[in-house]
C-alpha atoms as an extended CHARMM CRD file, in Angstrom:
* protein
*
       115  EXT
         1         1  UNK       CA              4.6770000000      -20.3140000000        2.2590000000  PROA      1               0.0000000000
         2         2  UNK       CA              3.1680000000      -20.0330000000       -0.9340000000  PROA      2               0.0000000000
         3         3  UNK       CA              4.7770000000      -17.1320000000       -2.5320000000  PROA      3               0.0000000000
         4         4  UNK       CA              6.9080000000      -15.7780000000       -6.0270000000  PROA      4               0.0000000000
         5         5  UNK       CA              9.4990000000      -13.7360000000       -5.9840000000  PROA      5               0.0000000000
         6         6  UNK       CA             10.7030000000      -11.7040000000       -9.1430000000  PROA      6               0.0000000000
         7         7  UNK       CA             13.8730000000       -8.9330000000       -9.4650000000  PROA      7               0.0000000000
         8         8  UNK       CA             12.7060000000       -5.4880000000      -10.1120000000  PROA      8               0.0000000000
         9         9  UNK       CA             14.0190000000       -4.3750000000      -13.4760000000  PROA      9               0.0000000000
        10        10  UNK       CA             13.6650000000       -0.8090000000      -13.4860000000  PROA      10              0.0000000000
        11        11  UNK       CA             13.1280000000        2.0320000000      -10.4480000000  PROA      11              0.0000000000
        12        12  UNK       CA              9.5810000000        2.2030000000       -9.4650000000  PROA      12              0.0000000000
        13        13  UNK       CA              7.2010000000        3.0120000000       -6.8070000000  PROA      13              0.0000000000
        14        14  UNK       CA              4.2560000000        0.7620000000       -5.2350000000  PROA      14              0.0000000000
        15        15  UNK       CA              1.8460000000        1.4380000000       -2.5860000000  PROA      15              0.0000000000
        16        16  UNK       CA              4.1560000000        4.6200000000       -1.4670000000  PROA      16              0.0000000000
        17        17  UNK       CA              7.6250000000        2.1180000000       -1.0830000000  PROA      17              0.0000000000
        18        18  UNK       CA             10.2620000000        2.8130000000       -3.6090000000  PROA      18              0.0000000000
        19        19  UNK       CA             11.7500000000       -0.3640000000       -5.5710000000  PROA      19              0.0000000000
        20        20  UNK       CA             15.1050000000       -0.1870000000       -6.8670000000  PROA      20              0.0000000000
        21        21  UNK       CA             16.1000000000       -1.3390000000      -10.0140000000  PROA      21              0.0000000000
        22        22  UNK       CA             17.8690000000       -5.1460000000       -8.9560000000  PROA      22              0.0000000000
        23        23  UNK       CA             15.2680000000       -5.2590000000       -5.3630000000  PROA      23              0.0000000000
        24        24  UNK       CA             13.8900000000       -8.6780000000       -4.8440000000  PROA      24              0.0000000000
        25        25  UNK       CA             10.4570000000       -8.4140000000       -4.4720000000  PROA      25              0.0000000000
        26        26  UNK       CA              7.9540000000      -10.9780000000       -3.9070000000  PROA      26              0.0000000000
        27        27  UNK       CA              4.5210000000      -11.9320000000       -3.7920000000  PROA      27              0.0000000000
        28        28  UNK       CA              2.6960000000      -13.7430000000       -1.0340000000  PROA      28              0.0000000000
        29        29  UNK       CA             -0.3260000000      -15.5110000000       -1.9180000000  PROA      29              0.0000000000
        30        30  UNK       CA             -1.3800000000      -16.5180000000        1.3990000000  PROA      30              0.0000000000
        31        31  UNK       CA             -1.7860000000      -13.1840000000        2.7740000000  PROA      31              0.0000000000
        32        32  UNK       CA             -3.6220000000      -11.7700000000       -0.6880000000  PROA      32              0.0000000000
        33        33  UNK       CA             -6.6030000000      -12.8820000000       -0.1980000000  PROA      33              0.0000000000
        34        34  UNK       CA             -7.2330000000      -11.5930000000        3.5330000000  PROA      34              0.0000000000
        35        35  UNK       CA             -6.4220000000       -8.5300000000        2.6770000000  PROA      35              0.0000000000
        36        36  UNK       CA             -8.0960000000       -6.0520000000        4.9270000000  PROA      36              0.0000000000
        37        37  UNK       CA             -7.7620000000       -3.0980000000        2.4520000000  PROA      37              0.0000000000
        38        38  UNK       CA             -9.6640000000       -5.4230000000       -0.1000000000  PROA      38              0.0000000000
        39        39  UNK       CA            -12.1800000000       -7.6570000000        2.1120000000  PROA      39              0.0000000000
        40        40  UNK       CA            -14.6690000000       -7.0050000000        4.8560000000  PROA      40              0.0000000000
        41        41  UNK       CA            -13.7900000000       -9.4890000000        7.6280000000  PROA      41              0.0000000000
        42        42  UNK       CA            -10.7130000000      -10.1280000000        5.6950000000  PROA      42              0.0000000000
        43        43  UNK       CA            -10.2410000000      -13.4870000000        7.6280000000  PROA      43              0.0000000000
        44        44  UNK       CA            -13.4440000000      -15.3600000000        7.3820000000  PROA      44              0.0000000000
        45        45  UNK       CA            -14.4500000000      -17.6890000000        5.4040000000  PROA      45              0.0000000000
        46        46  UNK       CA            -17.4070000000      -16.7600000000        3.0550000000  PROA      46              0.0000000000
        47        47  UNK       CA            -18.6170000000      -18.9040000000       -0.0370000000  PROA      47              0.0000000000
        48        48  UNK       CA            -20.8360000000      -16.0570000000       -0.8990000000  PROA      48              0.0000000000
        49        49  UNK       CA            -18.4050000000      -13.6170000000       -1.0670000000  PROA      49              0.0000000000
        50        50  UNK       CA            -19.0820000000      -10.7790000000       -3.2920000000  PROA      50              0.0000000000
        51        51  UNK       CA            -17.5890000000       -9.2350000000       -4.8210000000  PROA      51              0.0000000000
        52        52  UNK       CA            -14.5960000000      -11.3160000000       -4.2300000000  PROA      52              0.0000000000
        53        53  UNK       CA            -11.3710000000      -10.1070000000       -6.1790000000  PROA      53              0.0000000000
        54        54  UNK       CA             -8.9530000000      -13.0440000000       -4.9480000000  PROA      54              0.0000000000
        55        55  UNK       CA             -6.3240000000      -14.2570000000       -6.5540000000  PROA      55              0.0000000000
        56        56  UNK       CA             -6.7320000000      -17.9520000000       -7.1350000000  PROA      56              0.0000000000
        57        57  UNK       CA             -5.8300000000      -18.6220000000      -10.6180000000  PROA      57              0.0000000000
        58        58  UNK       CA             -4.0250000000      -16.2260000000      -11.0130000000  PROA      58              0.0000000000
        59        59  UNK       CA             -4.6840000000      -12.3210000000      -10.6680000000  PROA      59              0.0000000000
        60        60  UNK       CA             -5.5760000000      -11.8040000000      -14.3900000000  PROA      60              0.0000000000
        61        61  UNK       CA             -3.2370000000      -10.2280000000      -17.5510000000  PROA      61              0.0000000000
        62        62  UNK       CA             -0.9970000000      -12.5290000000      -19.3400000000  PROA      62              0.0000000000
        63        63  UNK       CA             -0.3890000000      -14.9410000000      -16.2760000000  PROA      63              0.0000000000
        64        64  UNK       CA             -4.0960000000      -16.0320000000      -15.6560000000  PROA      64              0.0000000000
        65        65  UNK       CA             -4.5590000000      -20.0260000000      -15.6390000000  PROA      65              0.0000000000
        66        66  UNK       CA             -5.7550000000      -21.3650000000      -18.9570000000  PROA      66              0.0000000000
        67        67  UNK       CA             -7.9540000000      -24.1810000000      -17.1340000000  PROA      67              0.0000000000
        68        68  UNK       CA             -9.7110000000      -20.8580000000      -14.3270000000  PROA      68              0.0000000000
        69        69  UNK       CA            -13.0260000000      -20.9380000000      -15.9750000000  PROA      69              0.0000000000
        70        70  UNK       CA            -13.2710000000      -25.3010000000      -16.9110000000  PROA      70              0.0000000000
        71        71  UNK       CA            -11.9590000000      -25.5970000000      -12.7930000000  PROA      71              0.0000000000
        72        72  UNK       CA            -14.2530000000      -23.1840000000      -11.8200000000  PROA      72              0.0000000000
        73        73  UNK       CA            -17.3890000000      -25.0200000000      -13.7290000000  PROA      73              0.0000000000
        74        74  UNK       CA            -16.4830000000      -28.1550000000      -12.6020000000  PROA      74              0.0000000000
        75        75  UNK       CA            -16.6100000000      -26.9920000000       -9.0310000000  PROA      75              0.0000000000
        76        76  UNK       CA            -19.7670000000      -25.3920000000       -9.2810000000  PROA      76              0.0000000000
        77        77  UNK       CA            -21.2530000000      -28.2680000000      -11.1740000000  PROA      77              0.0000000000
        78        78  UNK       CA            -19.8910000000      -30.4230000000       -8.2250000000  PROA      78              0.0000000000
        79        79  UNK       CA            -21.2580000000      -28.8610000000       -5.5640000000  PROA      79              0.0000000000
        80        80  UNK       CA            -24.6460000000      -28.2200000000       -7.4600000000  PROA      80              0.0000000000
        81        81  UNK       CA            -25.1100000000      -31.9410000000       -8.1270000000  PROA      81              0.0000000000
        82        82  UNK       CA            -24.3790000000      -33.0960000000       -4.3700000000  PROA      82              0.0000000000
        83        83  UNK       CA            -26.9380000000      -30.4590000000       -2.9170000000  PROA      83              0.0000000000
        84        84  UNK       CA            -29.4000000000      -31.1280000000       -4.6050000000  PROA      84              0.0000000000
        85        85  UNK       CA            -29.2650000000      -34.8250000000       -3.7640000000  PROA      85              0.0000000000
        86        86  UNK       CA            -29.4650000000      -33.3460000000       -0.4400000000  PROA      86              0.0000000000
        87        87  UNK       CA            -25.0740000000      -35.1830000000        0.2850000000  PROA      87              0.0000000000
        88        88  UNK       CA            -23.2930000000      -34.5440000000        3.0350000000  PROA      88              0.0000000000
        89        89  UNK       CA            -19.8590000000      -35.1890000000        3.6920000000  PROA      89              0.0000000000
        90        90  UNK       CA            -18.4330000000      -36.2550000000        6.7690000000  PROA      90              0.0000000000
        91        91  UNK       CA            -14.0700000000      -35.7630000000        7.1660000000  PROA      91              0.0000000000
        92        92  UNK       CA            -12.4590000000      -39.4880000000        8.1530000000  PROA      92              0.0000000000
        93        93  UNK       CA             -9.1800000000      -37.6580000000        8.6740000000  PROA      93              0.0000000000
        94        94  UNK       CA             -7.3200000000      -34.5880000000        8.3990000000  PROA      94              0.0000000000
        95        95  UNK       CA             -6.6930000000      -33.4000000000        5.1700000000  PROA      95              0.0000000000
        96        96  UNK       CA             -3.1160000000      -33.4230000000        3.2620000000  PROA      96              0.0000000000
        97        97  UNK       CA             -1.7450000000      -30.2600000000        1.8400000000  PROA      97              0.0000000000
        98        98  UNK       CA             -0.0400000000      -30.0910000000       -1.5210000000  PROA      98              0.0000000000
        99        99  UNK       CA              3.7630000000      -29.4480000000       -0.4950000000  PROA      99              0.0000000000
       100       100  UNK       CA              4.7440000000      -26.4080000000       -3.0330000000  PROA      100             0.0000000000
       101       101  UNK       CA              5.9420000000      -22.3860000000       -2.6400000000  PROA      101             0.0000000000
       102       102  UNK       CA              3.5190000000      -21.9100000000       -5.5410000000  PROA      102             0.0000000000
       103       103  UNK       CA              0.8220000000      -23.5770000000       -5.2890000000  PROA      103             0.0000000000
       104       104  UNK       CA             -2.0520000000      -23.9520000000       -2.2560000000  PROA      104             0.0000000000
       105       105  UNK       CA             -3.9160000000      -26.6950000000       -2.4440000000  PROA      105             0.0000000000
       106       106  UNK       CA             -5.3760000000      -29.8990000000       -1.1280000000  PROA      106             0.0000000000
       107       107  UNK       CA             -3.6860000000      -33.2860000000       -2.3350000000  PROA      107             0.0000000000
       108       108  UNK       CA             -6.1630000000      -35.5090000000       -0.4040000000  PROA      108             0.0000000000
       109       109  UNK       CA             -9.2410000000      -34.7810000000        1.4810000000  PROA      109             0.0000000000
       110       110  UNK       CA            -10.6950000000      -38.1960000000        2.8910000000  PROA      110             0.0000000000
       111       111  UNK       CA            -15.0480000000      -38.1990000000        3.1360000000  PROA      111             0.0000000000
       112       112  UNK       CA            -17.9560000000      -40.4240000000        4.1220000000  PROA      112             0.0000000000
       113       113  UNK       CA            -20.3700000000      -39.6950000000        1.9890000000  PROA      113             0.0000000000
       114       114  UNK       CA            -23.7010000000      -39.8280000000        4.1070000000  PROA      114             0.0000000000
       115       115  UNK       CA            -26.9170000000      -39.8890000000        1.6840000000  PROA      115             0.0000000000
């Protein structure tokens, strides 16, 4: 599962749960961004989404990914570029997940590109 965990420093409160001071508590990405209390149909897919707070890159302050706003260009300018050549892609097999706690992502995703 793709998740952090940190150790509570000081006594605190969240959401209405108290957090002792030594507590383990940990974030799970997977979960974040189908979060019903954030998202309308929490658990569909929606490349239109807006506005859509998620949490890929980070979720902002001092941890936010340096690269969030060149990955997020290239992507656009990606997807752009194929539909307006009219692309589509066709899956050959199933795709390979990147193995990590931290990270979710694809490693390989094998296409036919049909013009």
């Amino acid at each position: 599962m793709h998740h952090f965990r940190r150790t509570a420093r000081v006594d605190t409160e969240l959401a209405g749960t108290e957090i002792k001071a030594g507590d383990k508590v940990v974030t799970w990405f997977v979960s974040g961004n189908r979060d019903e209390g954030v998202f309308e149909h929490a658990d569909q897919f929606d490349v239109g989404r807006s506005p859509n707070p998620h949490m890929a890159f980070g979720p902002g302050g001092i941890h936010h990914c340096l690269g969030a706003h060149l990955a997020k260009m290239e992507i656009r300018i990606t997807f752009e570029d194929l539909l307006a050549r009219g692309v589509e892609l066709e899956l050959t097999a199933p795709p390979e997940r990147l193995r990590s706690n931290f990270f979710n992502g694809i490693k390989r995703l094998p296409v036919r590109v049909i013009s």
